[in-house]
C-alpha positions as a Markdown table, in Angstrom:
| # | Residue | x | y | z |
|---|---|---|---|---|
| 1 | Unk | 14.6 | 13.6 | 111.8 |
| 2 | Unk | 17.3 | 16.0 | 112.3 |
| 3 | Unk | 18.7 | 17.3 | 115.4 |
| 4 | Unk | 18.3 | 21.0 | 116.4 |
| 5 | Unk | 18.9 | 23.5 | 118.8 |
| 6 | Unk | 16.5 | 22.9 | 122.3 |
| 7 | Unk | 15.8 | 19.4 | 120.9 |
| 8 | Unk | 17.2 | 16.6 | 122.6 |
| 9 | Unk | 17.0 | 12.6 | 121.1 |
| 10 | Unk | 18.0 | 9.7 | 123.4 |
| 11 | Unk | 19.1 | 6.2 | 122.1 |
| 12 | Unk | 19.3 | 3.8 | 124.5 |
| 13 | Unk | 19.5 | -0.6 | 124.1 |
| 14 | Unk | 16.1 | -2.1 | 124.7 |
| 15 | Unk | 16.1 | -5.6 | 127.2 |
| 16 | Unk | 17.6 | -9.0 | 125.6 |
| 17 | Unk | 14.2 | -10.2 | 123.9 |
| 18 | Unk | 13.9 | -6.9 | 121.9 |
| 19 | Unk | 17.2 | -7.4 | 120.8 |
| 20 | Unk | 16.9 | -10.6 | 119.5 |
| 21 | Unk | 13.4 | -9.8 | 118.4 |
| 22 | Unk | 15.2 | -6.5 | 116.1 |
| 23 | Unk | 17.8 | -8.3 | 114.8 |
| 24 | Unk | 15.5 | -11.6 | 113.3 |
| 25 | Unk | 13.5 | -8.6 | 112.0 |
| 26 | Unk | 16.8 | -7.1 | 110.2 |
| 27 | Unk | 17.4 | -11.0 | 109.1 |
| 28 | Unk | 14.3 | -10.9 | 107.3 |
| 29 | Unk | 15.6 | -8.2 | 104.8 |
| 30 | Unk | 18.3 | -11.1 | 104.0 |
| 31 | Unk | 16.2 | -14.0 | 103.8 |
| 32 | Unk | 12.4 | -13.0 | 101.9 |
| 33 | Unk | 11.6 | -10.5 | 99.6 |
| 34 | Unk | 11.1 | -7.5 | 102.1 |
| 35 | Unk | 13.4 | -4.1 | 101.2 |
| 36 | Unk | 16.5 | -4.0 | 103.1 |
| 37 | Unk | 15.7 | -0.4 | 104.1 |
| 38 | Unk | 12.7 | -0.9 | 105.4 |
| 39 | Unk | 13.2 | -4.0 | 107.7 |
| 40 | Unk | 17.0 | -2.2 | 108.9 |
| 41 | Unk | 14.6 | 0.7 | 110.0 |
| 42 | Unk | 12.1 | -1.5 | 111.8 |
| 43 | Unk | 15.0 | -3.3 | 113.4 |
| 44 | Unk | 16.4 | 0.0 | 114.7 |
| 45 | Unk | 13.1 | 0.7 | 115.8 |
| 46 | Unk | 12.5 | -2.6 | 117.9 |
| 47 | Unk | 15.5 | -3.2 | 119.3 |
| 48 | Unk | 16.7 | 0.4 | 120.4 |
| 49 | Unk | 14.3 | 2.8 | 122.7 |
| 50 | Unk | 14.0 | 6.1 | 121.0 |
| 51 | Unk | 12.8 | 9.1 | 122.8 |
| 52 | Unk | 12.8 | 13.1 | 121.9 |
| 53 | Unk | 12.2 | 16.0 | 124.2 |
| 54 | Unk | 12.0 | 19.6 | 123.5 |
| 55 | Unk | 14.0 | 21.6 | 125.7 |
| 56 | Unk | 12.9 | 24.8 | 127.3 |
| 57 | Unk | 15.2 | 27.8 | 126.9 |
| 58 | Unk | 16.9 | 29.3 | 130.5 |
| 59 | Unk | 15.6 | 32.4 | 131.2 |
């Protein structure tokens, strides 16, 4: 997703656990057949808390 004008995105850690829970799921890519790509994304996805919100324009 890209970023555009009125849309915010917010990246922000998730607590220990998910952390550790994201990066055995990025070590998975490493150690069993599994694409790279696809467990780095699912990593991201666990371990970091990703929220978008569409901003209103001022009037």
């Amino acid at each position: 997703m890209l970023s555009r004008p009125g849309l915010a995105l917010y990246l922000a850690p998730r607590e220990l656990p998910f952390i550790l829970i994201g990066g055995a799921i990025g070590a998975l890519g490493v150690w069993s057949a599994a694409p790279m790509e696809a467990a780095a994304v699912t990593a991201f996805l666990v371990a970091v808390q990703v929220k978008a919100e569409i901003l209103k324009p001022h009037s």
